[in-house]
N, C-alpha and C positions, 0 to 999 in steps of 0.2 A: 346944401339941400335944406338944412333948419333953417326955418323962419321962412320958407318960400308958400307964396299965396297964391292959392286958386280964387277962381269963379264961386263955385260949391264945391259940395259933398262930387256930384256926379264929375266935375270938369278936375279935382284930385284922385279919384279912384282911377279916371283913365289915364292919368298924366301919373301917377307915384305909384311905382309896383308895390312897397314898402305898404302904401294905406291899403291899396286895393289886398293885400295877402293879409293884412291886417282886421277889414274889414269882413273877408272872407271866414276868419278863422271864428266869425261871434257869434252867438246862436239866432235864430230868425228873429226871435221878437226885438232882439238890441238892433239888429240891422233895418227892421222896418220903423223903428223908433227913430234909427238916422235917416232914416229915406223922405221922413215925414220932418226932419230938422235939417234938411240938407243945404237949405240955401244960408246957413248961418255957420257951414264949417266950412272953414277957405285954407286949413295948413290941416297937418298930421299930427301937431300940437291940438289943434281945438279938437279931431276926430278923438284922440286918447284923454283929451278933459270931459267928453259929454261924456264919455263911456264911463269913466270913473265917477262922475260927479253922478248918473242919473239911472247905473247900474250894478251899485256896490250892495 
């Protein structure tokens, strides 16, 4: 399962329960901040770098 690549944000959340429950668990403004970055995160890897990089 590491290192495996989506489309986006949107074609990993439906494909990886792991991101999708991950994604789920972050407050609204981080997840509309992914929503609005979504065509640039294609693994579970990049989803846990923007969060860290862009909401610490």
């Amino acid at each position: 399962m590491s290192g495996q690549k989506y489309e986006d944000l949107a074609d990993l959340l439906l494909n990886n329960e792991r991101a999708k429950h991950f994604y789920k668990s972050l407050p609204d403004e981080i997840q509309i901040s992914l929503s609005n970055n979504g065509s640039s995160i294609h693994s579970m890897e990049e989803l846990r770098r923007f969060v860290n990089e862009n909401h610490h």
